[in-house]
N, C-alpha and C positions, 0 to 999 in steps of 0.2 A: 329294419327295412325289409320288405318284403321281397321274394323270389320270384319272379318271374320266367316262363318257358311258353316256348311250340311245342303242343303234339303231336307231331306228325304220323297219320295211321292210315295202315292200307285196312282195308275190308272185303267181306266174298263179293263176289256179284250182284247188284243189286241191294246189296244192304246200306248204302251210305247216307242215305236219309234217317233211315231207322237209328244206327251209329249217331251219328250227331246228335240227334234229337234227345237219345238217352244219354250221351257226354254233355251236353248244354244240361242236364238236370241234375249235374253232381256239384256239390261247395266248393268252392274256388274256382269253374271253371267261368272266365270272361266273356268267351267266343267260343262257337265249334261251327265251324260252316265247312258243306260239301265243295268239294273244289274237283277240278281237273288233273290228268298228271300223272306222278309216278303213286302219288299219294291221293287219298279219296275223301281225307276229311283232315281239320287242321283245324286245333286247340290252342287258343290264348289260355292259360290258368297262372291262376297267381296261389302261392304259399305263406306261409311265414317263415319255414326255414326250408333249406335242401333235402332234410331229411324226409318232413312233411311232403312236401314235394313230389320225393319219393315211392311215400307211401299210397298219395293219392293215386298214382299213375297204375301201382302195380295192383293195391290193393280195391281198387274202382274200377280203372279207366279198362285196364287190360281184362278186367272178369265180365266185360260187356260183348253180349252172343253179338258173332258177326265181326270183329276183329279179328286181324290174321295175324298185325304186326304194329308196332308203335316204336317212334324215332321222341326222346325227348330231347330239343334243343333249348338249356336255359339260356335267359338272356342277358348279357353281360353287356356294361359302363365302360367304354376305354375312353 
């Protein structure tokens, strides 16, 4: 079954279009749309494990110019 998360990311000024546009261009990610808020853009991405997961966010998502910070919430079945 597949892993599921938010990624919640703030950005500099002005860059949150930019941001999105290059997180919508990575595998696995579902969504990136600019939003309002404390946070400036907000990633559905799906994985195959936590670890994958993982590594997308840090080794992708966070090496993209113009992010300052990134919240990842996975999403869990109760």
């Amino acid at each position: 079954m597949p892993v599921h998360a938010y990624v919640l990311i703030q950005t500099e000024v002005g860059r949150a279009a930019s941001v999105a546009r290059s997180v919508g261009a990575i595998p696995g990610v579902v969504t990136a749309e600019d939003v309002t808020g404390p946070y400036d853009v907000i990633v559905r991405v799906e994985a195959a494990s936590v670890d994958e997961l993982g590594r997308m966010v840090v080794s992708r998502v966070q090496l993209i110019e113009g992010i300052t910070r990134t919240v990842t919430c996975p999403v869990v079945n109760l």
